[in-house]
C-alpha positions as CSV (number, residue, x, y, z in Angstrom):
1,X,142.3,80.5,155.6
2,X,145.0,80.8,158.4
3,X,143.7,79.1,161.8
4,X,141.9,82.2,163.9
5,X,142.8,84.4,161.0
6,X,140.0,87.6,162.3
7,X,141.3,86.9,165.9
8,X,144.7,87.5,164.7
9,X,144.2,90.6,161.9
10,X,143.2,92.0,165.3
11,X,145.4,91.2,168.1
12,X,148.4,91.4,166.2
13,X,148.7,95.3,166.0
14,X,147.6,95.2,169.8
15,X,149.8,93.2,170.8
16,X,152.7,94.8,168.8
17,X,151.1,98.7,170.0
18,X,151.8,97.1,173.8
19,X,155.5,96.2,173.1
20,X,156.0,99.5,170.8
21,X,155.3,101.5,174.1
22,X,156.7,99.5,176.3
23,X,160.3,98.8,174.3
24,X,159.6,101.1,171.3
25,X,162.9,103.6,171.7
26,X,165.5,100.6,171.9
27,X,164.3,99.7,168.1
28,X,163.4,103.4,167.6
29,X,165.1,103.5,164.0
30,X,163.4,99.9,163.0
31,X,160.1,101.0,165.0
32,X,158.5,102.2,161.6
33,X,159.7,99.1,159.7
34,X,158.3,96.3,162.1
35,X,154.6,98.0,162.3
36,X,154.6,98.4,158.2
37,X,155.4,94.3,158.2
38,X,152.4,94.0,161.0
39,X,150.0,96.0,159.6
40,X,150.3,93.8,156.6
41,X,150.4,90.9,158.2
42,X,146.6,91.5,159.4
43,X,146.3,92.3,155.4
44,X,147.4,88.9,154.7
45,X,144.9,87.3,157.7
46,X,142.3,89.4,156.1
47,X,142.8,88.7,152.6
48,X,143.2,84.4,153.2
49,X,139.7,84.6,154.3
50,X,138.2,85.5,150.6
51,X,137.6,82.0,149.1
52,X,136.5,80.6,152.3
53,X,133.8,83.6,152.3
54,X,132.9,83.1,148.5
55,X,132.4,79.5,149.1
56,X,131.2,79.5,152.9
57,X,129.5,82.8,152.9
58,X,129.6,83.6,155.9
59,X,132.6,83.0,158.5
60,X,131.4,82.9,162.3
61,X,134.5,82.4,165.1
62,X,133.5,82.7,168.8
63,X,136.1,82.5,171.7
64,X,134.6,82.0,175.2
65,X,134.1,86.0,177.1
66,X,131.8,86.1,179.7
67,X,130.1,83.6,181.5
68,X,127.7,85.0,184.3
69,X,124.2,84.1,186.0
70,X,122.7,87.5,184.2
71,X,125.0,88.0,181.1
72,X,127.0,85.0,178.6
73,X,129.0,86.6,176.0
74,X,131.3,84.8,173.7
75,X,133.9,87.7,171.8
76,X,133.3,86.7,168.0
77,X,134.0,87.5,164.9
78,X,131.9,87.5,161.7
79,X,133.4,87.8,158.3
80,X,130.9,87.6,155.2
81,X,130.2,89.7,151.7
82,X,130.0,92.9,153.9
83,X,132.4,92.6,156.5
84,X,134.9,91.0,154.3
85,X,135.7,93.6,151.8
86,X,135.6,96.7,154.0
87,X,137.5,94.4,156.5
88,X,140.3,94.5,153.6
89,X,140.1,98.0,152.3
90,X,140.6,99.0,156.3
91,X,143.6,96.9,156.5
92,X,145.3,97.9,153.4
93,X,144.8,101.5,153.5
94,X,146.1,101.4,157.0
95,X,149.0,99.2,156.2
96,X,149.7,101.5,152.9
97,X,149.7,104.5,155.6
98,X,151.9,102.9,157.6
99,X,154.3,102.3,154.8
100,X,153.9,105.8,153.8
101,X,154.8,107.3,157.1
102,X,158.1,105.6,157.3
103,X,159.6,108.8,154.5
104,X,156.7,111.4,155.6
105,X,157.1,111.4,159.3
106,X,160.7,111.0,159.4
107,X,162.2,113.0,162.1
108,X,158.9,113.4,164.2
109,X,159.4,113.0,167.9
110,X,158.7,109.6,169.6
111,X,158.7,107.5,166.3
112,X,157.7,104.8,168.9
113,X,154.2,105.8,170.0
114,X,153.3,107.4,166.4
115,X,153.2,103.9,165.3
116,X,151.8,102.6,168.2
117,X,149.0,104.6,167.8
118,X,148.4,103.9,164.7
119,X,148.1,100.2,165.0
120,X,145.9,100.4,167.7
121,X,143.6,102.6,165.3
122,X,144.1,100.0,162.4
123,X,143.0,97.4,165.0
124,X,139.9,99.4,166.8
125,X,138.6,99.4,162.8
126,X,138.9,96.1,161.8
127,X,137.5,94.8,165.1
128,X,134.6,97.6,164.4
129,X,134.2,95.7,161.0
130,X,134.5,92.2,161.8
131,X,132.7,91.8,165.3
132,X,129.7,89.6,166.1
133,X,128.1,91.4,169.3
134,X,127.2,94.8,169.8
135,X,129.1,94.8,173.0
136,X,132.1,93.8,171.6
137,X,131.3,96.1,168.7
138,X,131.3,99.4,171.2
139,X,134.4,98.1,172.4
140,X,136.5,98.6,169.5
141,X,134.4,102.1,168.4
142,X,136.2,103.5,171.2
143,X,139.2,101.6,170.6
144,X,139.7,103.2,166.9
145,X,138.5,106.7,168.8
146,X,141.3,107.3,171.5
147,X,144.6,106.4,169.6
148,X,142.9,108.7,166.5
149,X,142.8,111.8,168.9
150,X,146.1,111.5,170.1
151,X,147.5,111.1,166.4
152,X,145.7,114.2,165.8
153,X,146.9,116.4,169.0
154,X,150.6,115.4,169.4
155,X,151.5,115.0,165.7
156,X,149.5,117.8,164.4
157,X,151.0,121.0,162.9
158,X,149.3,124.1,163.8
159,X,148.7,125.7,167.6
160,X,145.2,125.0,167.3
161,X,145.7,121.0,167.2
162,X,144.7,120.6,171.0
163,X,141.6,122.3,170.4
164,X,140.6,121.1,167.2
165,X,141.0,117.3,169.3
166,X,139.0,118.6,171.8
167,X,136.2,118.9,169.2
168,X,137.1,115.7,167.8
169,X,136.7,113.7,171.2
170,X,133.6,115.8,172.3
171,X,131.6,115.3,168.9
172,X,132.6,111.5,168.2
173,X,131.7,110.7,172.0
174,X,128.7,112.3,172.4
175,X,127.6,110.2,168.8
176,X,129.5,107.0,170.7
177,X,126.4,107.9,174.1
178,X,124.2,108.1,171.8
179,X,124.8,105.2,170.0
180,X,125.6,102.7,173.1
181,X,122.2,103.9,174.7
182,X,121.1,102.6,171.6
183,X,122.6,99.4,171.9
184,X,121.7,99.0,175.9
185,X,117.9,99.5,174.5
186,X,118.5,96.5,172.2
187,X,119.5,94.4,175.0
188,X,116.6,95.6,177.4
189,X,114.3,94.2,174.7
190,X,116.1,91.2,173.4
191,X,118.3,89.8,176.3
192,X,121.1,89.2,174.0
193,X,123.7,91.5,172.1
194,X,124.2,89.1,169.2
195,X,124.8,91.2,165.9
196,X,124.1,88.1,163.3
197,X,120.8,87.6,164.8
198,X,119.9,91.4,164.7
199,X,117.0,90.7,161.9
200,X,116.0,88.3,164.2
201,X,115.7,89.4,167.7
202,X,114.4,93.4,166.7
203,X,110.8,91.7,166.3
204,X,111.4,91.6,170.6
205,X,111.5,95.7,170.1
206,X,107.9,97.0,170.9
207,X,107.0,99.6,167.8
208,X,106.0,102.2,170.0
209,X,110.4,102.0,171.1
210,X,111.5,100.9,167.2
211,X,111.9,104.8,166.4
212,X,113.4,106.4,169.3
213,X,116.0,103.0,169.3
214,X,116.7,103.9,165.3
215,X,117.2,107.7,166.0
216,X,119.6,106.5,168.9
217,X,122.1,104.2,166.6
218,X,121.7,106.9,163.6
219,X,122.8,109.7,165.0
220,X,125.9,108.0,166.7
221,X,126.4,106.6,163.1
222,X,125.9,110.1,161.3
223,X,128.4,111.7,163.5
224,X,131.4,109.2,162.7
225,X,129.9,109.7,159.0
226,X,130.1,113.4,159.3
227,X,126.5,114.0,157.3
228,X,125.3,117.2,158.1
229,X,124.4,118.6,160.4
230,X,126.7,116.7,162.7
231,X,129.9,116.9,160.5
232,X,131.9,119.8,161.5
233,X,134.3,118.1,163.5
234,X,135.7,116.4,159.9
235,X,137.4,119.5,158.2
236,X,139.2,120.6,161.4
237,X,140.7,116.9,162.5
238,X,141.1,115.9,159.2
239,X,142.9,118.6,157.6
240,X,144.6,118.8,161.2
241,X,146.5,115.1,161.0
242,X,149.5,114.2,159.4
243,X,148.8,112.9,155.5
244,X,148.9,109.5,156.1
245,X,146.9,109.7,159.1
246,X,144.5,111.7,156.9
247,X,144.5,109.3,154.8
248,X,142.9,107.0,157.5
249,X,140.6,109.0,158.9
250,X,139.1,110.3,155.8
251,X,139.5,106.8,154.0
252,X,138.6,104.2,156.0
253,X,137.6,105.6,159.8
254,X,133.9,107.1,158.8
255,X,133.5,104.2,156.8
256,X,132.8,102.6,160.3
257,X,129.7,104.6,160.4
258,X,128.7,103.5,156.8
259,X,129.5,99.8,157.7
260,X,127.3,100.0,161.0
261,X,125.0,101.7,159.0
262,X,124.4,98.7,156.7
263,X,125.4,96.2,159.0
264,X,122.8,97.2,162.2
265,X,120.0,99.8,161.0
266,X,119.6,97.7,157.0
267,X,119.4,94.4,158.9
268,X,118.0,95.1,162.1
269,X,115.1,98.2,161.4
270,X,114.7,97.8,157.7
271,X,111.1,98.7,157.5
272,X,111.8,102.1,159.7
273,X,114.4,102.9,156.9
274,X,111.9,102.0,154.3
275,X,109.6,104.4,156.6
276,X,111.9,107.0,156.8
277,X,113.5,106.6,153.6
278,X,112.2,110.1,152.1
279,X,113.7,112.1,154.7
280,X,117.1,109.8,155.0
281,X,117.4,110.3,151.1
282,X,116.7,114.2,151.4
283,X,119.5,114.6,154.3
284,X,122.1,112.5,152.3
285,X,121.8,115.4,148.9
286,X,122.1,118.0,150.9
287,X,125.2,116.5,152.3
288,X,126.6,116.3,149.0
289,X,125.5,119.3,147.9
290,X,127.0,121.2,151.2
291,X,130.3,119.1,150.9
292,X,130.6,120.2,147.1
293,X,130.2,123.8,148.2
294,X,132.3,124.1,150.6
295,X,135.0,122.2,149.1
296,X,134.8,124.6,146.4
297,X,135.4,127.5,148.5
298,X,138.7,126.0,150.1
299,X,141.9,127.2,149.2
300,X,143.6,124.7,151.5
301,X,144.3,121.3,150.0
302,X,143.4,119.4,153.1
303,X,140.5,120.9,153.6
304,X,139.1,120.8,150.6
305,X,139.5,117.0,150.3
306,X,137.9,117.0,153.8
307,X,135.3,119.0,152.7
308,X,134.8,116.2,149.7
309,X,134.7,113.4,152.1
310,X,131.5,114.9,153.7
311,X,130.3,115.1,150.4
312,X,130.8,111.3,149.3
313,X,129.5,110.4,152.7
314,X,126.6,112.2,151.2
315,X,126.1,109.7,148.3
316,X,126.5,106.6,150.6
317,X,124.2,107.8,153.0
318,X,121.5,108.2,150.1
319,X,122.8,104.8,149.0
320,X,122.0,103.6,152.3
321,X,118.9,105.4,152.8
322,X,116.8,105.5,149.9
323,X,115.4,101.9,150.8
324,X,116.3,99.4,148.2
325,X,118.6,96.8,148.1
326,X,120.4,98.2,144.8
327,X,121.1,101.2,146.1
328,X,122.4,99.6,149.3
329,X,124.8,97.6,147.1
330,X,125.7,100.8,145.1
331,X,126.7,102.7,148.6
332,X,128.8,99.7,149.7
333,X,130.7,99.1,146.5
334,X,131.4,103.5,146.6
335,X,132.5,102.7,151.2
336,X,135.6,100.8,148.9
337,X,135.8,103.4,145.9
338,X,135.8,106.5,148.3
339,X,138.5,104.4,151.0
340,X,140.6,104.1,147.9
341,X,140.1,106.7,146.0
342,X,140.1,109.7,149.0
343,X,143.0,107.6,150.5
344,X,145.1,108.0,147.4
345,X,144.2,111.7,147.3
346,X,145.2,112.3,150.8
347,X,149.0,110.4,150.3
348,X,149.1,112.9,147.2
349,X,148.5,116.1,149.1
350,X,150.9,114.9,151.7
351,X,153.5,114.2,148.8
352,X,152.6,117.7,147.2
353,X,153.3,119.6,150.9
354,X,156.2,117.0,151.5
355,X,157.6,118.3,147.9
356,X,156.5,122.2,148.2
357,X,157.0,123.2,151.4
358,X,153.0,124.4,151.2
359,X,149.0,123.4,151.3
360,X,147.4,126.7,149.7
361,X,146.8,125.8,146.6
362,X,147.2,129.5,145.4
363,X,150.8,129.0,145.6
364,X,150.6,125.9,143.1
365,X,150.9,125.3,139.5
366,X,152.8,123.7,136.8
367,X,153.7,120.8,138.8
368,X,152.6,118.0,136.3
369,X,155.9,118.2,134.5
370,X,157.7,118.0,137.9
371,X,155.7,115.3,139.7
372,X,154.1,113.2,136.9
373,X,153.4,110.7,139.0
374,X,151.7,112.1,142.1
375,X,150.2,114.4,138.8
376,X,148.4,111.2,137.1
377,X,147.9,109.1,140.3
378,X,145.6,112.2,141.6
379,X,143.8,112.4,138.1
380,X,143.2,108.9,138.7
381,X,141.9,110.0,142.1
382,X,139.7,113.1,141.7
383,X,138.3,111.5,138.0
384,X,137.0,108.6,140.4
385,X,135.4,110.6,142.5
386,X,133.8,112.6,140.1
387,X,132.3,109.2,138.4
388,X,134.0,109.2,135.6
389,X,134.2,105.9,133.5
390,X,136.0,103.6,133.3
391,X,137.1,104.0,137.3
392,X,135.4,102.4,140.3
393,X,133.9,105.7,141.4
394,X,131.8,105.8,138.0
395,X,130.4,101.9,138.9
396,X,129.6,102.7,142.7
397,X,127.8,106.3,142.0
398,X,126.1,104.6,139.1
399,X,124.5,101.8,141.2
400,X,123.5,104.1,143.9
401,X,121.4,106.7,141.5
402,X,119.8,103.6,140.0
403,X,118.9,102.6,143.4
404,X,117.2,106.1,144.4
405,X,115.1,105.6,140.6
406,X,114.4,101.7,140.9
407,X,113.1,102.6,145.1
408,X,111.0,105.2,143.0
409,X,112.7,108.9,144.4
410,X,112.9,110.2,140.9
411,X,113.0,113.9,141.7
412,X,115.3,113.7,145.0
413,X,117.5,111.1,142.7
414,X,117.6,113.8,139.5
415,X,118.7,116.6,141.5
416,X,121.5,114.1,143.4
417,X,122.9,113.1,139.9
418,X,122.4,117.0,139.0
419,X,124.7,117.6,141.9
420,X,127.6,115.5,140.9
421,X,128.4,118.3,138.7
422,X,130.1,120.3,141.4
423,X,132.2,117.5,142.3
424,X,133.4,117.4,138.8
425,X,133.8,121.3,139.5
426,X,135.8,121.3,142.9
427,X,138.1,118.5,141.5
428,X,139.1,119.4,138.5
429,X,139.8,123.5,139.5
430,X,141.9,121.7,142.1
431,X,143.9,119.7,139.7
432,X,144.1,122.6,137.2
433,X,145.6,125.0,140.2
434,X,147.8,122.1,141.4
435,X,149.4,120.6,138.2
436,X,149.1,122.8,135.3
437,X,149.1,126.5,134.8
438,X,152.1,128.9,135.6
439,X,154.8,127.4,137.7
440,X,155.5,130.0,140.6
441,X,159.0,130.8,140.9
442,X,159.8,129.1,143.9
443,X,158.5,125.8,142.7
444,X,160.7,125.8,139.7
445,X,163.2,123.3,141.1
446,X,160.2,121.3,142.8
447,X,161.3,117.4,142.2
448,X,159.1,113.7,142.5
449,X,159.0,112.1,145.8
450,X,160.9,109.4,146.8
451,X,160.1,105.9,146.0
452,X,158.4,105.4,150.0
453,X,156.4,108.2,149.1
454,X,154.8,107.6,146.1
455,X,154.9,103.4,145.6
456,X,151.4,103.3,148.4
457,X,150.2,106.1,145.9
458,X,150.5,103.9,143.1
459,X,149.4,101.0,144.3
460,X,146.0,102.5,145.6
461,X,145.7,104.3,141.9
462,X,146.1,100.5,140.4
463,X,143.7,99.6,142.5
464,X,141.0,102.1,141.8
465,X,141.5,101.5,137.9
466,X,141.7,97.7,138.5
467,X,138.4,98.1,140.0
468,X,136.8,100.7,137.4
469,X,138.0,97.7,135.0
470,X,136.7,94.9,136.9
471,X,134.1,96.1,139.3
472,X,132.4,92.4,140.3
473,X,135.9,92.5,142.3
474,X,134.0,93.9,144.9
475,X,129.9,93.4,143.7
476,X,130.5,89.4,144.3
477,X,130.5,90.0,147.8
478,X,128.4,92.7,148.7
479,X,125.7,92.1,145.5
């Protein structure tokens, strides 16, 4: 492990976010070059962490924060078999976006503050994933919310992109109140913000408070999750961002919610998710099943991969939920398949608009014989999805249904599985439109993207049948 590797997979795209705004148009043409190399540098600080964690366990760092007569905080870091491979899959899907956007958003104004941006959202997500208080944790929730809105508003397309980030910054900070009034109830009844100890320190939490303080912390965590009812700010920002920003905020950013999820609700109130289990497992199928539906109905290819992510979310939240530990594992093994998986997806739609000139998928067809690659590495990406074997996607889903029948759910668990069907459906018409079928005139001379474009697509679809292949990758750390 590199000395103060966390500290520095974090500070690193701060500090080098500071300097792009303060210097960024004198290295305007390198600007997209120099945050690609320190986005993956923070892979690299991630990533030398792994043996330490399989050996270790657990790695706690703590820097000296606040010292005061009524509050001592230390800022801290805590990387273990959760933290560490969501940790990575953040890092490298924001790095891969990074990489990604030097070809995609070529030309766009103030090349400067686009990256900037983004590697302040790549650092407000890792510090999300990695922190040790719940203070500290806040802190970097809003960090990874403010750079994300302004990726959305001044590099969006359409005339609506100001008010579709006005919905975006309303919903995610009215789920941010509720979830730090959460948090301040914690520390009325424990003195102390310490995440680690959180299994600990809740049995200072009177029973009579234990379920309005859950409610609190779930429903910030269901908005940045997008589960239904609380989702419909996800179609508009997501389909509204650039690809590779897409690709972030679909792949990795409301896995924040899913991480929390595991990391302060499954640790910290355990027995009220056992309680409420019935009902937690009820709202996560009909967030697949609305997800599935609506993504059916879209003709839009951004939004109906939006639409899908609300439906995944769906099958992590029932992971999550339905109140045993192998269904727990199952949802955190599919955060990593979906991050991957709906990443990839995301870089192909952007190659596919990139390449065609448009997103209704109407005006597709016949494009597997004129983009073979983006063609297979989205097979690769919609068949994972749909749990088909042998791909990640298949492994995660699998461990999450066994979950719901092992906690004893059978019936809510049967018509879940049942459901997976129209994710099969919505995927495959999608790649049937897109890739095969007649070729519309004016695609005829439609070529393969360049090598910047599609070399982050393949290396995600690698990943994702790497995984399928070898799936304790992943299940040695958060089995």
């Amino acid at each position: 492990m590199f000395p103060n590797a966390p500290l520095l997979a974090v500070i690193l795209p701060v500090i080098s976010a500071v300097l792009l705004f303060a210097f960024g148009k004198r290295v305007d043409k390198y600007v997209c070059w120099l945050a690609s190399i320190v986005a993956s540098l923070s892979v690299l600080m991630i990533l030398s962490m792994g043996i330490d964690v399989i050996e270790r366990g657990s790695i706690q760092v703590a820097y000296a924060w606040i010292n005061a007569p009524s509050i001592s905080l230390t800022f801290g870091f805590v990387v273990d078999g959760i933290s560490f491979p969501i940790g990575l899959i953040v890092a490298l899907v924001s790095a891969l976006s990074c990489f990604y956007s030097i070809n995609y958003m070529k030309g766009e104004d103030w090349q400067a503050g686009y990256y900037a941006n983004l590697l302040l959202f790549m650092a407000g997500m890792i510090g999300v994933v990695l922190s040790a208080n719940l203070l500290q944790f806040y802190l970097f929730w809003e960090l990874m919310l403010i750079p994300s809105y302004f990726l959305i508003v001044f590099w969006g397309k359409s005339k609506k992109r100001f008010a579709i980030g006005f919905k975006y910054f309303v919903f995610t900070h009215v789920g941010s109140l509720c979830m730090l009034l959460g948090i301040l109830s914690i520390y009325a009844f424990t003195g102390t913000f310490n995440l680690v100890g959180l299994p600990f320190l809740v049995a200072y939490v009177p029973l009579t408070s234990m379920l309005p303080v859950f409610i609190l912390l779930l429903i910030g965590f269901n908005v940045k999750m997008a589960i239904f009812p609380v989702h419909t700010w996800l179609p508009d920002a997501h389909a509204e961002a650039p690809a590779p920003i897409s690709a972030m905020l679909s792949g990795v950013m409301i896995k924040c919610g899913a991480y929390a999820f595991a990391r302060v609700l499954l640790s910290g109130f355990g027995q009220t998710v056992v309680q409420t289990s019935d009902a937690l497992a009820i709202l996560g199928v009909i967030t697949m099943i609305y997800g599935g539906l609506m993504a059916l109905a879209q003709t839009d290819i951004k939004r109906l991969l939006a639409y899908s992510s609300i439906s995944q979310m769906g099958y992590i939240f029932f992971g999550l939920g339905v109140g045993s530990s192998l269904g727990a594992t199952g949802a955190l093994f599919h955060i990593t398949s979906h991050a991957i998986c709906k990443a990839l997806l995301f870089m192909c739609a952007g190659v596919i608009i990139h390449q065609t000139g448009t997103r209704n998928i109407k005006k597709l067809g016949g494009l597997a014989a004129k983009m073979p690659i983006t063609c297979i590495a989205s097979l690769i990406g919609a068949l994972s999805l749909a749990g088909t074997p042998p791909l990640n996607g298949f492994w995660s889903e699998w461990i999450i249904f066994s979950g719901g029948m092992v906690s004893g759910k059978i019936l809510i668990t049967t018509v879940a599985v049942i459901s997976t069907v129209i994710t099969a459906g919505y995927y495959l018409w999608f790649i049937w439109r897109v890739f095969f079928g007649p070729t519309p005139k004016e695609l005829e001379n439609t070529k393969e993207a360049s090598r910047l474009l599609y070399i982050p697509i393949v290396v995600l679809a690698a990943i994702a049948f790497i995984l399928g292949i070898w799936p304790d990758l992943i299940l040695q750390f958060v089995g």
